[in-house]
C-alpha positions in Angstrom: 42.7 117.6 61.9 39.8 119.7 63.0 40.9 118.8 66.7 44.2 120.0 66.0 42.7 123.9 65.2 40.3 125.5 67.0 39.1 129.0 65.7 37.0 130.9 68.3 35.0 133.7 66.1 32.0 135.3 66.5 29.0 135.8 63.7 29.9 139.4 62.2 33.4 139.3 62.5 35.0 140.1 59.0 38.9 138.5 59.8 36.6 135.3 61.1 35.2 135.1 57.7 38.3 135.6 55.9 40.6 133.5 57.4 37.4 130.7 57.4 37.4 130.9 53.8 40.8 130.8 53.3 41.4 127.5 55.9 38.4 125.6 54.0 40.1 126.7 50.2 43.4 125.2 51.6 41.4 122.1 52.5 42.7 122.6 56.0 40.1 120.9 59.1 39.1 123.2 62.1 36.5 123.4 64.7 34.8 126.7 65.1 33.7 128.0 68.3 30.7 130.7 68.0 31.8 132.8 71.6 28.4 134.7 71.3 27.2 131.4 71.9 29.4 129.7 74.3 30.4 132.0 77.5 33.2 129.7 78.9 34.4 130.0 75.1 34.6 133.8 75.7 36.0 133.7 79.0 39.0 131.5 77.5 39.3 134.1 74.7 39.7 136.8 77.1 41.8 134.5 79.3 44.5 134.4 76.4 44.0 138.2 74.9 44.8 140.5 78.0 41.0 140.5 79.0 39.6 141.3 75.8 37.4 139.0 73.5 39.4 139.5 70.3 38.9 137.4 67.3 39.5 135.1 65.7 41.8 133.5 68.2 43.0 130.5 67.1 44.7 127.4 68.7 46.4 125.0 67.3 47.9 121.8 69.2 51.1 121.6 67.9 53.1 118.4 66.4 54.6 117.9 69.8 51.0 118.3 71.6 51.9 122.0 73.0 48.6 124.7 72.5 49.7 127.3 70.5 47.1 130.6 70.8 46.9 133.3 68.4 45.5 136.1 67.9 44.2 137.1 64.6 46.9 135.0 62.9 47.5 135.3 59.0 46.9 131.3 57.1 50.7 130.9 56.9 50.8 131.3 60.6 48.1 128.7 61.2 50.0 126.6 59.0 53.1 127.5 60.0 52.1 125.9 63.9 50.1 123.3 62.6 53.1 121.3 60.7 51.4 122.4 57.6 
């Protein structure tokens, strides 16, 4: 499942950690993208948030193959457009 959500984050943001935590206590797979660390990761975070690199931003490729972005999205959420 970790190529089903990506979570692009950054190293001191607090909602990164949290929903982090809450993803690996739910045993839920995901790929974290540092966007400190990757620019093109940044410039798709900004591409999706109105310009502005606002984390986390999560996507999830949905059970019918459609990219679902969100933006600082709750666990249910990421569940919720996962199939969870």
């Amino acid at each position: 499942m970790d190529d089903q959500i990506t979570m692009y984050s950054t190293s001191w943001c607090g909602y990164c950690r949290r929903l982090k935590s809450q993803l690996e206590r739910e045993g839920i797979g995901f790929a974290e993208v540092n966007i400190e660390q990757v620019p093109e990761a940044a410039d798709y975070v900004m591409s999706v948030n109105g310009g502005n690199q606002t984390v986390p931003t999560v996507v999830v490729v949905a059970p019918g193959g459609e990219k679902v972005a969100m933006t600082n999205p709750s666990l249910a959420q990421v569940k919720q457009a996962a199939g969870i």
